[in-house]
LUMROZA-842573 format. One record per residue (C-alpha): x, y, z; residue in three letters; residue number from 1. Coordinates in nm, 2 decimals, always signed. Each point is the difference from the previous one (the first is absolute). Layout:
LUMROZA-842573
MIKE       xx       yy       zz   resn   resi
MIKE        X        Y        Z    ALA    NUM
...
This chain:
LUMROZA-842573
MIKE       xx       yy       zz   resn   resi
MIKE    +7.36   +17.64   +14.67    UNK      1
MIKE    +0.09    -0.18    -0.31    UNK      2
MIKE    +0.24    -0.29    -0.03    UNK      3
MIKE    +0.31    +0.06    -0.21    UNK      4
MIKE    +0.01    -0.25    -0.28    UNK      5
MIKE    +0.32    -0.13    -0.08    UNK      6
MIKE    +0.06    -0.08    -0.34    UNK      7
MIKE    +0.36    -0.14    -0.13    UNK      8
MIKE    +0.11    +0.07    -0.34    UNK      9
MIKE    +0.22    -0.32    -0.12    UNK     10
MIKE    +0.21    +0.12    -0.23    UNK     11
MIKE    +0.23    -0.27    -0.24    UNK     12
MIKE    +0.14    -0.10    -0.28    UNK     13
MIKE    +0.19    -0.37    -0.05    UNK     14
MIKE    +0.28    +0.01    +0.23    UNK     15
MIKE    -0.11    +0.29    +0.28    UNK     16
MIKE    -0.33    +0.03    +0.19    UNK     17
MIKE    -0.06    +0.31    +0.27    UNK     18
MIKE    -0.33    +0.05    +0.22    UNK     19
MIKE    -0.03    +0.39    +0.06    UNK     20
MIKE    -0.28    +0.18    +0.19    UNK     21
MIKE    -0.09    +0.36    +0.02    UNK     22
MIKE    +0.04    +0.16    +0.33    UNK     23
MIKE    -0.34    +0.14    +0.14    UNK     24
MIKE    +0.18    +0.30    +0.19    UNK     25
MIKE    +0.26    +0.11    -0.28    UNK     26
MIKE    -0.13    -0.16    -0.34    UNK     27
MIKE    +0.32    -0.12    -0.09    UNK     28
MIKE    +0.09    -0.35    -0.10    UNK     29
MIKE    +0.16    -0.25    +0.21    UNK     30
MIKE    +0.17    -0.34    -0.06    UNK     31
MIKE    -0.21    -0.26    +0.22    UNK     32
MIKE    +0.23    -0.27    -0.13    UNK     33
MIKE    +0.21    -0.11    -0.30    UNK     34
MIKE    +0.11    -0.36    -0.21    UNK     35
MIKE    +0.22    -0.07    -0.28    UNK     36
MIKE    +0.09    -0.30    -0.19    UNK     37
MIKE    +0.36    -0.08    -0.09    UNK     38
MIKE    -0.04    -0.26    -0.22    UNK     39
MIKE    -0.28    +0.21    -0.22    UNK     40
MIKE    +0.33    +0.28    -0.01    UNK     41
MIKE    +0.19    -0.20    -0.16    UNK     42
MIKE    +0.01    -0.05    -0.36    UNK     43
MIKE    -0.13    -0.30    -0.19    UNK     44
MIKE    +0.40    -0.06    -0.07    UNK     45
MIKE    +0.10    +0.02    +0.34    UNK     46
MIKE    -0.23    -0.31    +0.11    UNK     47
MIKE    -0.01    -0.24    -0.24    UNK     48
MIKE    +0.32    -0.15    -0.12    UNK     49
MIKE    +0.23    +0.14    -0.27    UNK     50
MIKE    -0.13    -0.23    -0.27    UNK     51
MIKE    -0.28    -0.21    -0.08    UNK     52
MIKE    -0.01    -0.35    +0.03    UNK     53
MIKE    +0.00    -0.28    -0.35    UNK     54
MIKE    -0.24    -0.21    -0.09    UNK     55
MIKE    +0.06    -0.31    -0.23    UNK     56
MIKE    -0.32    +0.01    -0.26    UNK     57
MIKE    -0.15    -0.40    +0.06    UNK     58
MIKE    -0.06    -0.03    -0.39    UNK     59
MIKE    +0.31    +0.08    -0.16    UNK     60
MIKE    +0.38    +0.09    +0.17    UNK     61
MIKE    -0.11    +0.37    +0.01    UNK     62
MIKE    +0.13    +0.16    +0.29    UNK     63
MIKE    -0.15    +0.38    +0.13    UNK     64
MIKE    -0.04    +0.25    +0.28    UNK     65
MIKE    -0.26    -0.06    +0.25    UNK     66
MIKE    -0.19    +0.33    +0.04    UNK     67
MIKE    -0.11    +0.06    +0.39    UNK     68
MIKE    -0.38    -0.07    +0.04    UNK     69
MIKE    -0.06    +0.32    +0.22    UNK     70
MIKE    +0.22    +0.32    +0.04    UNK     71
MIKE    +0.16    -0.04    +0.32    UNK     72
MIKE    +0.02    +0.37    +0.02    UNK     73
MIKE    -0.38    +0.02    -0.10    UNK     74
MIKE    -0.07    -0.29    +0.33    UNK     75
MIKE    +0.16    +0.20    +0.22    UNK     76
MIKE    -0.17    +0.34    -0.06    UNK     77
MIKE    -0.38    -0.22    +0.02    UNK     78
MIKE    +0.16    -0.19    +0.35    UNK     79
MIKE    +0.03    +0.37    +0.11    UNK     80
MIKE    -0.29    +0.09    -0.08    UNK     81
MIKE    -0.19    -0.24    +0.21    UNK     82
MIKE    +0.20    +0.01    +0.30    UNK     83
MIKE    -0.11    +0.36    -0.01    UNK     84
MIKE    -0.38    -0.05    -0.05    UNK     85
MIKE    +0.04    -0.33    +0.24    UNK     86
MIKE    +0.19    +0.34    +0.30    UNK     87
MIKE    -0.32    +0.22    -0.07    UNK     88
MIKE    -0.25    -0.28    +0.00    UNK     89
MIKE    +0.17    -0.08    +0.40    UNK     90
MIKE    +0.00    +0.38    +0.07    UNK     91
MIKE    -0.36    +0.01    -0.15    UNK     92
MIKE    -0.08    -0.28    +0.25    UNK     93
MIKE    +0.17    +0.13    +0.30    UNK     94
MIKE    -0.25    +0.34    -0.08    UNK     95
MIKE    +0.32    +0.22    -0.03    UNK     96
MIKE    -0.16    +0.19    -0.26    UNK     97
MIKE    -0.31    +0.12    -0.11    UNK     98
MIKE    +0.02    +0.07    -0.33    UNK     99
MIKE    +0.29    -0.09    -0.30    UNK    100
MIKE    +0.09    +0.17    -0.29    UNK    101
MIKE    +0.25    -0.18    -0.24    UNK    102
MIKE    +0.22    +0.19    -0.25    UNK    103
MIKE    +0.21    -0.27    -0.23    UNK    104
MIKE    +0.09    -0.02    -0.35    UNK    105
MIKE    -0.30    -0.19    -0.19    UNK    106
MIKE    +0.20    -0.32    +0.00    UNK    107
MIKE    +0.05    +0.00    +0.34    UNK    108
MIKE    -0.29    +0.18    +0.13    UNK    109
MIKE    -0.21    -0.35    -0.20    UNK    110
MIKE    +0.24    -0.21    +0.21    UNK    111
MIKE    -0.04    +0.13    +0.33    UNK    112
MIKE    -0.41    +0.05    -0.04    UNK    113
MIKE    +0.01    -0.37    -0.13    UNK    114
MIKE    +0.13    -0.12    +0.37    UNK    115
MIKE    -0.20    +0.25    +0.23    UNK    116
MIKE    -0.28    -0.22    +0.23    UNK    117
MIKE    -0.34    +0.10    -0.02    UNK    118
MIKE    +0.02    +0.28    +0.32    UNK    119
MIKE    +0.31    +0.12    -0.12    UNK    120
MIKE    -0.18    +0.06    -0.39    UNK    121
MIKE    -0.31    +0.17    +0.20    UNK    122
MIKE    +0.24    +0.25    +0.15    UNK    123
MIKE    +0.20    +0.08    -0.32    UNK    124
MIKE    -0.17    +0.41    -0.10    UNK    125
MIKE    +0.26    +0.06    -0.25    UNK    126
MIKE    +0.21    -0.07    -0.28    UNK    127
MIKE    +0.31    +0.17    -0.17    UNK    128
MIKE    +0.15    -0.14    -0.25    UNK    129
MIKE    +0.32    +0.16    +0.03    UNK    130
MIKE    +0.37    -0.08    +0.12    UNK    131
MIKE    +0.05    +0.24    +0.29    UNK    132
MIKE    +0.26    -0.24    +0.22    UNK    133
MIKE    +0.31    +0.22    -0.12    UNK    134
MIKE    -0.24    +0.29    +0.11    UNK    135
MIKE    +0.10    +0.18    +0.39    UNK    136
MIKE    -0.25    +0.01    +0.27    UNK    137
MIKE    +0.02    +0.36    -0.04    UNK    138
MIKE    -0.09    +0.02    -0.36    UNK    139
MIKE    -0.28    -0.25    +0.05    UNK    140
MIKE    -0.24    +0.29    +0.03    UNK    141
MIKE    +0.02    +0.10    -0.32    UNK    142
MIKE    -0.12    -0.37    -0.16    UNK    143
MIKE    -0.23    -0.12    +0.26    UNK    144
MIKE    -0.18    +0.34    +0.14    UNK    145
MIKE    -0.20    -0.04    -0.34    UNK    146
MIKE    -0.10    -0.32    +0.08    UNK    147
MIKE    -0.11    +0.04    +0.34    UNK    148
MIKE    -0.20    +0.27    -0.10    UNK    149
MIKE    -0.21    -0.20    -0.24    UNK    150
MIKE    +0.00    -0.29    +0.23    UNK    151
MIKE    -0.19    +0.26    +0.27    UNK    152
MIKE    -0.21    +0.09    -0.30    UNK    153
MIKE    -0.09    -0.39    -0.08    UNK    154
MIKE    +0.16    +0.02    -0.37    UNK    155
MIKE    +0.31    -0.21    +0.12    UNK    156
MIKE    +0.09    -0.12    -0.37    UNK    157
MIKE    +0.37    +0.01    -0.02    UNK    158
């Protein structure tokens, strides 16, 4: 008798992360475990202050806005994004599953691929580039059945 290989599908975007896994007996997709980010929710507006700071120009009495270095709103979408990968690289290690299939948008998908360990990258089958978080477990089918067909088949290019 075979074993049954267990293969999570990570599905994300910036602020929301879900691991779902297909049930052997009915084929249906089920919620292993779920993450969001309230900070990446917000809006850019909502986390840094209502105005930008002055500078005073050294060579002349110029005085202008200081522009942020980073997009706060931009940080906290990437700091997501590896908390994620850094959950599935302990899940890799603790051998709770098999196999991993990641469906993100590009951005993201980069971001979380970027911070997976070397045994959590050999597991990774598949790739969908695609924003499926607002997406039901129910309706899951209908994006990933596709994809786990040509993952059986070996042609797991998302």
């Amino acid at each position: 008798m075979s074993k049954h290989v267990e293969i999570w599908y990570l599905i994300a975007d910036g602020a929301r992360a879900r691991i779902v896994h297909r049930d052997a007996e009915t084929g249906a997709y089920r919620q292993v475990s779920r993450s969001e980010s309230k900070m990446a929710r917000l809006k850019t507006s909502q986390i840094m202050s209502d105005r930008s700071g002055r500078v005073a120009e050294s060579a002349s009495s110029a005085r202008h806005a200081a522009e942020a270095k980073h997009d706060p709103h931009r940080q906290a979408k990437i700091a997501f994004a590896h908390k994620t990968a850094h959950d599935i690289n302990e899940a890799a290690h603790a051998r709770e599953f098999d196999e991993l299939v990641l469906v993100a948008p590009a951005r993201m998908l980069g971001e979380i691929r970027g911070h997976l360990d070397t045994e959590t990258s050999k597991r990774v089958v598949g790739e969908l580039a695609k924003d499926l978080t607002p997406v039901p477990d129910g309706d899951l089918g209908k994006h990933l059945d596709v994809l786990a067909h040509r993952i059986k088949r070996g042609l797991a290019a998302g």
